[in-house]
C-alpha positions, 0 to 999 in steps of 0.5 A: 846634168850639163851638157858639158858631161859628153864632152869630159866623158870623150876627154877622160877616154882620150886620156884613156886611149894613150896606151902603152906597147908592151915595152912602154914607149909605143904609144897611139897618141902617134908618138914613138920612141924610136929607141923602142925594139917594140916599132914595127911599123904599121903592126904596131898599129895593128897591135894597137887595134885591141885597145881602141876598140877596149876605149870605144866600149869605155865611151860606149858604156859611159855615154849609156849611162850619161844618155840613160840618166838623161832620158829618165831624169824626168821620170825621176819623181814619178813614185817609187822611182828614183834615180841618181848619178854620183861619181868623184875625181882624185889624184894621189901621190907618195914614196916609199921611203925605205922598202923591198923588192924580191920579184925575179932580181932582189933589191932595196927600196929608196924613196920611190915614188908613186902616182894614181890618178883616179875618175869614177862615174855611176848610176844607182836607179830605183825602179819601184818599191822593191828593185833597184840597180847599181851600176858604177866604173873607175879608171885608173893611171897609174905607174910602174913601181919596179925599182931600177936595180931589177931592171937594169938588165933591160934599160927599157923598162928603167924609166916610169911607164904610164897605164890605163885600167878600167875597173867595174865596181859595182853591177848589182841588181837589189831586191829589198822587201820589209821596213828599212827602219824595222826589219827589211831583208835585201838581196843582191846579185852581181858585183858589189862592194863590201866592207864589214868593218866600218872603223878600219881604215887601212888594215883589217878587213880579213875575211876577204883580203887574206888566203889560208894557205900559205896565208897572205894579207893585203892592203889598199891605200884609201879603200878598206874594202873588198870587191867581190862577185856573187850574192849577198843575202842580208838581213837588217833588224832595226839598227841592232843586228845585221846577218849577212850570207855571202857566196862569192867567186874568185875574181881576183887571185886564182884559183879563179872562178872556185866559190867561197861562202862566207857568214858574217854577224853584227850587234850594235847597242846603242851605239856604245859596243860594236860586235861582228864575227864571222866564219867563211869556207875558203875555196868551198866548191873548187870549179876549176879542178886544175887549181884545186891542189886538193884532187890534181897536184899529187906532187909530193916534191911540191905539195906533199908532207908526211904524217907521223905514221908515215901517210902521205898528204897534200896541201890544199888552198881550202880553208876555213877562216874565222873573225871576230871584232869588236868596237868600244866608244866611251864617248857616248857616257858623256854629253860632249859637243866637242866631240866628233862621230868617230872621235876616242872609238877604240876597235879590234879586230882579229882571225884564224887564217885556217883551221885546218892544221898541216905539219911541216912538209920534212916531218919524216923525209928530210929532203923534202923542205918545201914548207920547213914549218908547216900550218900547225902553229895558230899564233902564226895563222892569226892576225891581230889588229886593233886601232884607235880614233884620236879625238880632233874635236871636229877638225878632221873627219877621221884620224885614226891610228892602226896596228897589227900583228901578225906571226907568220914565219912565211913571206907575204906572198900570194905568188903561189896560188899565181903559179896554180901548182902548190900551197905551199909558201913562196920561197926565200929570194936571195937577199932575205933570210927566215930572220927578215919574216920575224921583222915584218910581224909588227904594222902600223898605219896612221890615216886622215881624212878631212872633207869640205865643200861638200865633197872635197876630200884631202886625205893622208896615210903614213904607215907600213902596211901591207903594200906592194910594188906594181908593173904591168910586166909580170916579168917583174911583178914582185907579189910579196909585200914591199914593207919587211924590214924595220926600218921600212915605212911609206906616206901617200896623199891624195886629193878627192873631189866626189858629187 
């Protein structure tokens, strides 16, 4: 490693340290918009305290992991010792072409653009036969995607507002015992990254991107996978079969801290079929009881419907989901060099959001109309999808072409497990009609990826997914996806450089 690293690690936090005040124009660099109602003079500098210290740690951690490599590189080759730092820069840009907003002010989306740039740095270490350790971080700049029309009422907010985040990807202590090329049994503790799907590229991945109830599915640009915090238990039989047993908590999207446990299994055979399934117990043991609408919001104005003998019920986030997929690649019939590793693979993918049935909230007393069509319908619990990769002969690492359908007559909103008080669909903003929900069942996506040098990545997607518009403000953080009409589409590009 170059003695240059310190200097880039004290770079990336400088770029780091340039936050934003609430407003988005104060900012620690020193500079000020003396428009901003924010200025307050030396408490404006006392507001800032929290973020030095926030980019004193970031320095902190990242010099540990600079200074632990070093001291235990000369370890490296002693044996069963091993120990490696890997890390990539990226910068990504795009628009969305024709969209939605529906946060607190509904408007329409034209040729908004978008921007993230990206660093991440780890250290996976192997300390003997059996025990091995990840630990990575990723920062993230990135800006404000709520369209002006929604912020007019306030013109502070109207322009792009810069922000820094820095994510744990990976803190993960592993247990591995048996044969890597037998039979060997791993486990995991910590936080780790997981992808259960090896061909999906942009949509798919259900189990652990989707909610039950009210179902929603989300997606990332360039990072088909889910980061979880838990243990994973799992069990690899040659290049045949792989048994992974999940318990993970919320992290991401309340209820916070409540458990899910999750089974997932896969079969290869001789590269020709790949079949996974998997079943998972959403929100299995509800730690925090004021998010479990099952024991606390008896609410039946919010929360309740009737059954046909006239019992009263109450929805609940618990649910059970089910997946099963399938890949088929005919290209292993036939001896053809021209041919790269994914090329003509066709995948499928597909899942009950929730076994459990509930009716319509009105199904007796007509007042109440919370959830006008209820969680009865398994066609509208069940999202398909299914892709293919386009054969390109060797030019591109990837091209694949994704669809999905998805019939849900509800908005793809997780707002309500935000507002931890029903389980119940989000309600129609003042521009959109039930008839927009039977528009956005159909995505698409396609992706591309081409890798040279080594580890110089060019990547593209044109698609309408799932996306969302994001700002720090939760004023005006619209959790519904942006892409419900037709006509709605975005692109996005990036350029990645990994070592």
């Amino acid at each position: 490693m170059s003695v240059q690293c310190p200097v880039l690690i004290l770079k990336l936090v400088s770029i780091g340290c340039r936050f934003t005040c609430k407003h988005g124009n104060c900012r620690i660099d020193g500079t000020h918009d003396r428009y901003c109602s924010h200025f307050l003079g030396e408490a404006t500098i006392l507001s800032m305290i929290p973020h030095i210290l926030k980019c004193a740690s970031i320095a902190l951690v990242f010099s540990c992991v600079y200074v632990c490599a070093g001291q235990t590189a000369s370890d490296s080759t002693a044996p069963g010792k091993k120990i490696d730092v890997f890390g990539s820069g990226a910068i990504e840009a795009g628009e969305i072409e024709d969209g939605h907003y529906g946060g607190n002010v509904n408007a329409e989306i034209q040729h908004l653009w978008i921007g993230h740039v990206y660093a991440d740095l780890g250290v996976k270490a192997r300390l003997n036969e059996h025990f091995s350790a990840l630990v990575s971080l990723e920062s993230r700049i990135w800006y404000n995607t709520s369209p002006l029309d929604a912020v007019r009422d306030n013109s502070t907010f109207g322009d792009p507002m810069q922000n820094f985040d820095i994510t744990i990807t990976n803190a993960e202590g592993i247990l591995s015992f048996g044969k890597r090329d037998v039979a060997e049994l791993t486990i995991g503790i910590g936080r780790f990254e997981y992808k259960y799907n090896p061909q999906s590229q942009d949509l798919g991945e259900y189990m652990f991107r989707t909610g039950c109830y009210p179902a929603y599915i989300e997606t990332n640009f360039d990072l088909p996978l889910a980061r979880l915090n838990g243990l994973l238990l799992s069990f690899k039989l040659f290049d045949f079969l792989r048994l992974d047993l999940i318990m993970n908590t919320m992290s991401d999207i309340e209820p916070y801290y409540n458990w899910n446990g999750t089974f997932i299994a896969d079969a290869t055979v001789g590269k020709v079929f790949d079949v996974g399934a998997g079943v998972q117990c959403d929100d299995l043991i509800p730690v925090d009881q004021k998010n479990d609408m099952q024991t606390s919001v008896h609410d039946y104005s919010t929360n309740g419907y009737l059954t046909a003998p006239g019992d009263t019920g109450y929805y609940t986030f618990q649910g059970t989901k089910l997946m099963f997929r399938f890949m088929f690649d005919p290209k292993r019939f036939f001896d053809v060099p021209l041919f790269g590793e994914n090329d003509g693979q066709l995948y499928f993918e597909t899942a009950i959001l929730g076994l459990e049935n509930y009716p319509r909230s009105n199904a007796i007393d007509t007042n109440n109309l919370c959830n006008s069509y209820g969680y009865d319908k398994i066609f509208q619990k069940m999202p398909v999808m299914f892709g293919v990769n386009v054969p390109t002969f060797r030019q591109l690492d990837v091209l694949s072409v994704e669809g999905e359908w998805f019939g849900s007559r509800y908005p793809d909103s997780y707002k309500p497990y935000l507002d931890g008080l029903s389980s119940t669909p989000s309600s129609l903003g003042a521009n959109e009609t039930s008839y927009d929900y039977t528009h956005d069942d159909w995505k698409w996506a396609i992706y591309g990826k081409k890798t040279i040098c080594g580890g110089l990545s060019f990547i593209g997607l044109v698609g309408r997914d799932h996306l969302r518009t994001e700002t720090y403000i939760k004023l005006y953080q619209d959790y519904e996806e942006a892409l419900i009409r037709n006509s709605a589409w975005y692109w996005m590009l990036k350029v990645k450089y990994s070592f």
